[in-house]
N, CA, C and O atoms as a DFTB+ gen file, in Angstrom:
480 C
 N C O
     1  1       4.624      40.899     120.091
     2  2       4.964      40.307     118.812
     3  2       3.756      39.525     118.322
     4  3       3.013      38.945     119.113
     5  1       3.584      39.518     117.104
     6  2       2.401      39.095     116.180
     7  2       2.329      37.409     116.353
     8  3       3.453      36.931     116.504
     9  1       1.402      36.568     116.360
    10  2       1.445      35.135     116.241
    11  2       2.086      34.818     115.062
    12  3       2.609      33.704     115.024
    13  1       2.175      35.539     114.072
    14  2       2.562      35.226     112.857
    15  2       4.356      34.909     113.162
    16  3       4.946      33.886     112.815
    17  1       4.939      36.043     113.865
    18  2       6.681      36.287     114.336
    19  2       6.624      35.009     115.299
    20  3       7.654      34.338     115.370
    21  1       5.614      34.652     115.976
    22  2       5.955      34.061     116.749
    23  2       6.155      32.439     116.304
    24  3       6.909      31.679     116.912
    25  1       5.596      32.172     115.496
    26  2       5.238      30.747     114.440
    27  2       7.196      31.073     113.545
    28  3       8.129      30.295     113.345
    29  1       7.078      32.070     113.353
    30  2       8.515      32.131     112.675
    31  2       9.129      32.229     113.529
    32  3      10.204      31.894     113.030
    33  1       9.404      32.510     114.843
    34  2      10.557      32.337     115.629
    35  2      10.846      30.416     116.026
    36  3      11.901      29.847     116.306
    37  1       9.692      29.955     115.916
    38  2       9.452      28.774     116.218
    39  2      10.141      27.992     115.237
    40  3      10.548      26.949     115.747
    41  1      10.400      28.086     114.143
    42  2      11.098      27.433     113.298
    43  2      12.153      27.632     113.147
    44  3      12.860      26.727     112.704
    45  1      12.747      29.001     113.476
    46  2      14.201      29.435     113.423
    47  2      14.723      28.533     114.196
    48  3      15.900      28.204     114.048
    49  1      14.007      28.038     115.060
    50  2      15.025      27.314     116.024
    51  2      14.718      25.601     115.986
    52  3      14.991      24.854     116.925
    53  1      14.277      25.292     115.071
    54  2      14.273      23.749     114.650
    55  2      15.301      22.923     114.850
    56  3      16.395      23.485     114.878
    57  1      15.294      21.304     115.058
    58  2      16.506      20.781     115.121
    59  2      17.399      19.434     113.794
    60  3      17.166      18.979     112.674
    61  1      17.783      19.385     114.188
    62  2      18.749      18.813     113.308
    63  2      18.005      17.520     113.015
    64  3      17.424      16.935     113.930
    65  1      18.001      16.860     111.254
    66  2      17.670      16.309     110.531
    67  2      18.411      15.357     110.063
    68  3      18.002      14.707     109.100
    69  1      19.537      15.107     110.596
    70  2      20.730      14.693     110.238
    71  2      20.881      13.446     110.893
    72  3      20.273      13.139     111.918
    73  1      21.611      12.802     110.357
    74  2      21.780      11.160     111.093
    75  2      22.068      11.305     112.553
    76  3      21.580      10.492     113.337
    77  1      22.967      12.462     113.049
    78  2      23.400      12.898     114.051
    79  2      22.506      13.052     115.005
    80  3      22.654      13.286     116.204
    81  1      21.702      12.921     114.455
    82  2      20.182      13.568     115.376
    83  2      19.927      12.921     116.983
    84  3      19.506      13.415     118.030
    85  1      20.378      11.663     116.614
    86  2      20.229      10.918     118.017
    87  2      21.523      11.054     119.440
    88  3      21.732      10.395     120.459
    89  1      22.251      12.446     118.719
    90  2      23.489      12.378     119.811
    91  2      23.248      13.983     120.220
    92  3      23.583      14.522     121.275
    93  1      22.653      14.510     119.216
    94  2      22.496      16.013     119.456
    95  2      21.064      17.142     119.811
    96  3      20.081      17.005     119.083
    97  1      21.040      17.710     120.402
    98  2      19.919      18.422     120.448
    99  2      20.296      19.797     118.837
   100  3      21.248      20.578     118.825
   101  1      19.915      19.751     118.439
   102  2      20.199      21.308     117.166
   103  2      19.232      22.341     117.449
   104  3      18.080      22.171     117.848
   105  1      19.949      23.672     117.146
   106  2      19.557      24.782     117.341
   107  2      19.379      25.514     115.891
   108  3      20.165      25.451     114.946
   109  1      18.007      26.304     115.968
   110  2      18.167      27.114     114.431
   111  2      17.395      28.623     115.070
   112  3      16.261      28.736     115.534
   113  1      18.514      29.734     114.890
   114  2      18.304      31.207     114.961
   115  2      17.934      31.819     114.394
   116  3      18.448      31.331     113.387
   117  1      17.191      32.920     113.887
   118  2      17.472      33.684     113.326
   119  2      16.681      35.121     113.746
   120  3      15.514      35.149     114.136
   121  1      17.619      36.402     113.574
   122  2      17.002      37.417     113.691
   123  2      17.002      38.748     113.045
   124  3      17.704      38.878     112.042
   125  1      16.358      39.688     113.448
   126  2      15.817      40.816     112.604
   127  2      15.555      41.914     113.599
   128  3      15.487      41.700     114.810
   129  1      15.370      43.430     112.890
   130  2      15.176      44.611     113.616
   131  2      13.961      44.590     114.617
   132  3      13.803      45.547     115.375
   133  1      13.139      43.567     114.632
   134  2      11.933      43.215     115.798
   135  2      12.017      42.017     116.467
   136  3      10.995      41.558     116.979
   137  1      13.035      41.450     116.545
   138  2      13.552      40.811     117.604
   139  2      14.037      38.970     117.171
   140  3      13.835      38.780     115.971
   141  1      14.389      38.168     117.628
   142  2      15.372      36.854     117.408
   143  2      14.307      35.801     118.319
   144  3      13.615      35.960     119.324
   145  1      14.617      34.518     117.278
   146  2      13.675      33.617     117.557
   147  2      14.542      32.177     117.553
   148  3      15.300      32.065     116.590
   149  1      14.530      31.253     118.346
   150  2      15.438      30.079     118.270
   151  2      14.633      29.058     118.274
   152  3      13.711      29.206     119.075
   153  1      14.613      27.833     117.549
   154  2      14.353      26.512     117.701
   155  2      14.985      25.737     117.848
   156  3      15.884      25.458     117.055
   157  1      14.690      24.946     119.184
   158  2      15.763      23.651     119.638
   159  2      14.554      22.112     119.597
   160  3      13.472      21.761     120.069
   161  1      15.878      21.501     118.504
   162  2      14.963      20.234     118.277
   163  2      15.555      18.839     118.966
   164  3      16.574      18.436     118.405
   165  1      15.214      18.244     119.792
   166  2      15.859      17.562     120.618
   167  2      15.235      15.570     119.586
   168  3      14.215      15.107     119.075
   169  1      16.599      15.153     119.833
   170  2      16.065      13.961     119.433
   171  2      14.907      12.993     119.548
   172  3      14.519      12.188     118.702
   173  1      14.403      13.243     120.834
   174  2      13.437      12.538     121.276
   175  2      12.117      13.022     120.705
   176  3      11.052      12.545     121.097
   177  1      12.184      13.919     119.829
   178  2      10.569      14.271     119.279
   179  2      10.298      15.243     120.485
   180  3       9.207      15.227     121.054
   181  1      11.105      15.916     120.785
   182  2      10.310      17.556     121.785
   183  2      11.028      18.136     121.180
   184  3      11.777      17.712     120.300
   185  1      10.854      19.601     121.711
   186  2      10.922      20.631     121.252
   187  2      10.710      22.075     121.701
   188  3       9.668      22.150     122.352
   189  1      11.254      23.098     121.596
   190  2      11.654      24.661     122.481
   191  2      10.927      25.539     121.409
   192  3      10.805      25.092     120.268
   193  1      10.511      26.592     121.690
   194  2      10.743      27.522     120.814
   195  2      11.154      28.889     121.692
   196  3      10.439      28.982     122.689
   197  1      12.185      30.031     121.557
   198  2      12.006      30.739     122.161
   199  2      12.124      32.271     121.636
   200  3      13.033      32.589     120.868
   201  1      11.181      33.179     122.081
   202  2      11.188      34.264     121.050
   203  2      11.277      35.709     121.819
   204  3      10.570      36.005     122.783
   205  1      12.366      36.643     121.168
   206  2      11.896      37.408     122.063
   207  2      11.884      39.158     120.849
   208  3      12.515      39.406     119.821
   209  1      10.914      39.952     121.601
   210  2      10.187      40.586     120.631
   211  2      10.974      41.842     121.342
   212  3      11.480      41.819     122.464
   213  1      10.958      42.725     120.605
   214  2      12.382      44.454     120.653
   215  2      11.466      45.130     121.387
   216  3      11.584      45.482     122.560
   217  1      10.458      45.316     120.587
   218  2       9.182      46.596     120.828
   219  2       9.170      46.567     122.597
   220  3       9.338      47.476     123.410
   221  1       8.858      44.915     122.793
   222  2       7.941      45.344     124.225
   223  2       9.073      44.453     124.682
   224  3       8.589      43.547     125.360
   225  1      10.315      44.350     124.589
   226  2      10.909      43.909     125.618
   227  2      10.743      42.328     126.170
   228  3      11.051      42.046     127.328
   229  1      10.241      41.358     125.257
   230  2       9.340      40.498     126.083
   231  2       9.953      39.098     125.478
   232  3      10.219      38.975     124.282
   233  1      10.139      38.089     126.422
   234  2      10.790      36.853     125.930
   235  2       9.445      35.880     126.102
   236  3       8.822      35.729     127.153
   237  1       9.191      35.351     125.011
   238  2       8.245      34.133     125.346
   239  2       8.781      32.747     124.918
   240  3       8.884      32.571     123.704
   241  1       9.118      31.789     125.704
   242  2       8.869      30.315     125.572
   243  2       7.985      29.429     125.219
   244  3       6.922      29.596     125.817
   245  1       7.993      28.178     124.179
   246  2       7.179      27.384     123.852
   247  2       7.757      26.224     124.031
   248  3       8.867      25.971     123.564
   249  1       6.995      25.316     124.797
   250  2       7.076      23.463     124.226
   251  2       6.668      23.457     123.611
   252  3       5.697      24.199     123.461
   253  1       7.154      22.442     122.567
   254  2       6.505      21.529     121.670
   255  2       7.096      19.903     120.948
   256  3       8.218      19.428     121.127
   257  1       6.256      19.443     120.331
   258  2       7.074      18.451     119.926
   259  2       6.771      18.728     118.565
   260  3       5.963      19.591     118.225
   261  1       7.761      17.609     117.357
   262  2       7.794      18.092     116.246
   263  2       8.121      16.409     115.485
   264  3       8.996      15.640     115.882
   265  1       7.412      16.216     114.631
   266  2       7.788      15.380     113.387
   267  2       7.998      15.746     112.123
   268  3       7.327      16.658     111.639
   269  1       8.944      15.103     111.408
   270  2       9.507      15.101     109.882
   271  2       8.350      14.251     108.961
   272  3       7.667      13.297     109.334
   273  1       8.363      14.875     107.723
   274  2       7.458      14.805     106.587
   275  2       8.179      14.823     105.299
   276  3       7.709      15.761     104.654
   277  1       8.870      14.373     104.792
   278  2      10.030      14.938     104.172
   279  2      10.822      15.585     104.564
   280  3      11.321      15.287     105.649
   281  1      11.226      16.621     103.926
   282  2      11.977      17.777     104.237
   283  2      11.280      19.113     104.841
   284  3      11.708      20.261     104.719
   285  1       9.918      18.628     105.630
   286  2       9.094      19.530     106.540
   287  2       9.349      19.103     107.744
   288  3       9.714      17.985     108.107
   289  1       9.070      20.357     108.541
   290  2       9.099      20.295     109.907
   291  2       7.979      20.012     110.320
   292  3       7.126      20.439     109.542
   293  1       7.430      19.332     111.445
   294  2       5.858      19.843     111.640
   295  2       6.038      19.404     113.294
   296  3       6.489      18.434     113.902
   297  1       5.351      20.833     113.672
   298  2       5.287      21.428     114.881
   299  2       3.909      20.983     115.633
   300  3       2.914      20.735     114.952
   301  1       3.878      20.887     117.072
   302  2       2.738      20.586     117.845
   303  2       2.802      21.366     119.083
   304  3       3.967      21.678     119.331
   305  1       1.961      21.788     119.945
   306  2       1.686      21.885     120.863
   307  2       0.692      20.896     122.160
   308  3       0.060      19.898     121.814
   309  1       0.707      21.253     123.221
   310  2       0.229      20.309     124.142
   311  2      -1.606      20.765     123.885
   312  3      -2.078      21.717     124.507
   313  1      -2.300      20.095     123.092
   314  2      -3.768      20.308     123.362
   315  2      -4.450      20.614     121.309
   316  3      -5.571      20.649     120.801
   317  1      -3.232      20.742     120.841
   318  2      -4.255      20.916     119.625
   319  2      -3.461      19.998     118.519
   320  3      -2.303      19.627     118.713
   321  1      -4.301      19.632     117.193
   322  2      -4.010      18.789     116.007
   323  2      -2.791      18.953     115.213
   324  3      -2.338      19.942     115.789
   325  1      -2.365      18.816     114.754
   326  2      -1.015      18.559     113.707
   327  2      -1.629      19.725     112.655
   328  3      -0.930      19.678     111.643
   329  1      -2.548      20.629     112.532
   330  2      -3.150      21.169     111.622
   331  2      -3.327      22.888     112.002
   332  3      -3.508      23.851     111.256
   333  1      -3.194      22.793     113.440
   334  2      -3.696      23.867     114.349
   335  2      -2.386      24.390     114.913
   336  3      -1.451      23.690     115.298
   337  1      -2.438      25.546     114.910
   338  2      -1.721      26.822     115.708
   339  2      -0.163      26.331     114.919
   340  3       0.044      26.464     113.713
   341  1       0.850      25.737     115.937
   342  2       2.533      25.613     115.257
   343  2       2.025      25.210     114.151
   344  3       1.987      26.058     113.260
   345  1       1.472      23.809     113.831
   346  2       1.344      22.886     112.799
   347  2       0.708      23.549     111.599
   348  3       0.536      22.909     110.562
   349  1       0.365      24.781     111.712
   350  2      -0.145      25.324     110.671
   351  2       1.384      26.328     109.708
   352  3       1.443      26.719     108.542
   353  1       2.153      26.409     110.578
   354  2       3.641      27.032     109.783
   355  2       3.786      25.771     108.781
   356  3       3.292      24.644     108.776
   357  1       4.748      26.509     107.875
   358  2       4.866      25.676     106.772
   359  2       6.684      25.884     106.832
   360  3       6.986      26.959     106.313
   361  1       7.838      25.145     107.315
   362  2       8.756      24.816     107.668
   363  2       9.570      23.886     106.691
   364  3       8.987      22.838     106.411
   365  1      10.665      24.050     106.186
   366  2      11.653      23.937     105.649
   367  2      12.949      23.426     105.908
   368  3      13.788      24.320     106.010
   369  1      13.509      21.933     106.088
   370  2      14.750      21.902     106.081
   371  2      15.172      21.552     104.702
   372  3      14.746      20.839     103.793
   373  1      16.650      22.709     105.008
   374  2      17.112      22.490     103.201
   375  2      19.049      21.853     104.092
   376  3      19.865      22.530     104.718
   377  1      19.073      20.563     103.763
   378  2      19.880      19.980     104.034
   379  2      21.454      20.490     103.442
   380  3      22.473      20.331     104.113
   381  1      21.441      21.369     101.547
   382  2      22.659      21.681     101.148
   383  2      22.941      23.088     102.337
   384  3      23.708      22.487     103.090
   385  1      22.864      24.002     102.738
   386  2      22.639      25.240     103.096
   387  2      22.479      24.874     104.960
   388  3      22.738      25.598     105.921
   389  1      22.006      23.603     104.903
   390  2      21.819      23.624     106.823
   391  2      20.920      24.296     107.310
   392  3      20.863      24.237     108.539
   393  1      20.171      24.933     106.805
   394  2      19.353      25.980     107.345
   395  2      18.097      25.683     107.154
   396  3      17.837      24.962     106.190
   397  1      16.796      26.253     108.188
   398  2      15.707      25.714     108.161
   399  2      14.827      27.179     107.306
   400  3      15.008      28.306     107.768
   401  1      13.974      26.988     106.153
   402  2      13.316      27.918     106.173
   403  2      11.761      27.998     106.576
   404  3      11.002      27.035     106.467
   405  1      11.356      29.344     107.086
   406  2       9.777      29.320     107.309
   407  2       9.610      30.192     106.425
   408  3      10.103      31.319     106.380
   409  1       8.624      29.483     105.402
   410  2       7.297      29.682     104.227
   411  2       6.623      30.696     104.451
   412  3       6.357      30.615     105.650
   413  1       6.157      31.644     104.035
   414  2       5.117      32.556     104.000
   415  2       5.028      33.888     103.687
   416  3       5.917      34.304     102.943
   417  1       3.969      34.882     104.154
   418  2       4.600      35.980     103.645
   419  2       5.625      37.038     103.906
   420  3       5.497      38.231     103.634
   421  1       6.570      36.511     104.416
   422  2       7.928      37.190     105.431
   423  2       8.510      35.788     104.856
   424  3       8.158      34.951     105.687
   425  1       9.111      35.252     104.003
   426  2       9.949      34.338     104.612
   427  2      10.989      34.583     105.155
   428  3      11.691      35.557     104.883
   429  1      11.308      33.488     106.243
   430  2      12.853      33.721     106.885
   431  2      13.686      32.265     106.865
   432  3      13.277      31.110     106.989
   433  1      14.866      32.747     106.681
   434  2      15.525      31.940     106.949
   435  2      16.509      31.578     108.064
   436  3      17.391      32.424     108.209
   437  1      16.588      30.229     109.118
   438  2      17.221      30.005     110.194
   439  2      18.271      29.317     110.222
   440  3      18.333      28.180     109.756
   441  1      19.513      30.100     110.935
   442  2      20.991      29.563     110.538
   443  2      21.124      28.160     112.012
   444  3      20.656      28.186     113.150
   445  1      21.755      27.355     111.475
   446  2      21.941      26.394     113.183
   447  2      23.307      26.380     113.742
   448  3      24.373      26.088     113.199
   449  1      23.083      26.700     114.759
   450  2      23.611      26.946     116.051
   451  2      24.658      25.865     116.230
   452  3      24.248      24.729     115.991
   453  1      25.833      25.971     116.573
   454  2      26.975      24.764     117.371
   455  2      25.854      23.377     118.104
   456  3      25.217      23.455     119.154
   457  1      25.885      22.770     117.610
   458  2      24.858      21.586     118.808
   459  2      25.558      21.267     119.953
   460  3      26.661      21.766     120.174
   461  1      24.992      20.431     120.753
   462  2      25.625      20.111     122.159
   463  2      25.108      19.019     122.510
   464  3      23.885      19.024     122.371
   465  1      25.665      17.786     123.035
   466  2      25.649      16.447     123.182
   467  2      24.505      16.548     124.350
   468  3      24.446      17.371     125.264
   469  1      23.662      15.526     124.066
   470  2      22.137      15.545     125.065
   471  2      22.570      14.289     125.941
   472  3      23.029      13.195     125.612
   473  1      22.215      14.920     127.339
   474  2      23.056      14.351     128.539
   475  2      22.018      13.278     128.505
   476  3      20.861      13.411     128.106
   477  1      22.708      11.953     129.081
   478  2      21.582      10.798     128.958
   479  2      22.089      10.069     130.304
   480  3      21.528       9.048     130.702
């Protein structure tokens, strides 16, 4: 799968923006005929991405952590800038709709998932 699918699987699975945020981890899905991508956004500022691609059969996992900008997501990895690699997707929460969108030339849009209370 392309870095490009893979930056969009990364956002499909974003987490919740919502006041709720501090009781829930949120999940955002979404998929297509080349394979399903989830983002789990955990209150604490981390973050999942997990993607898995049809063609070759292949599941890949990401950490990351993530901060709000408005109604942007913005994605990080362990070793590069707020500008570089995730942080370069351009991410979407649209609060009427619940759903996160990723910007570009494919846009997609990511539906969220049942949440589940983050064990403390």
């Amino acid at each position: 799968m392309s870095s490009h699918r893979l930056f969009v699987a990364i956002v499909a699975i974003s987490g919740s923006l919502s006041v709720q945020a501090q009781d829930y981890v949120a999940t955002w899905e979404g998929a297509d005929a080349k394979g399903n991508l989830a983002l789990e956004l955990d209150s604490d500022g981390h973050c999942s991405i997990a993607l898995h691609d049809n063609a070759n059969a292949r599941d890949t996992q990401i950490s990351c952590t993530y901060w709000l900008h408005g109604s942007r997501i913005k994605l990080r990895t362990k070793g590069q800038r707020g500008d570089e690699g995730l942080g370069e997707m351009d991410l979407e929460y649209v609060p009427q709709s619940d759903t996160v969108i990723i910007h570009g030339p494919i846009q997609r849009v990511l539906t969220r998932q049942p949440g589940r209370p983050i064990k403390g």
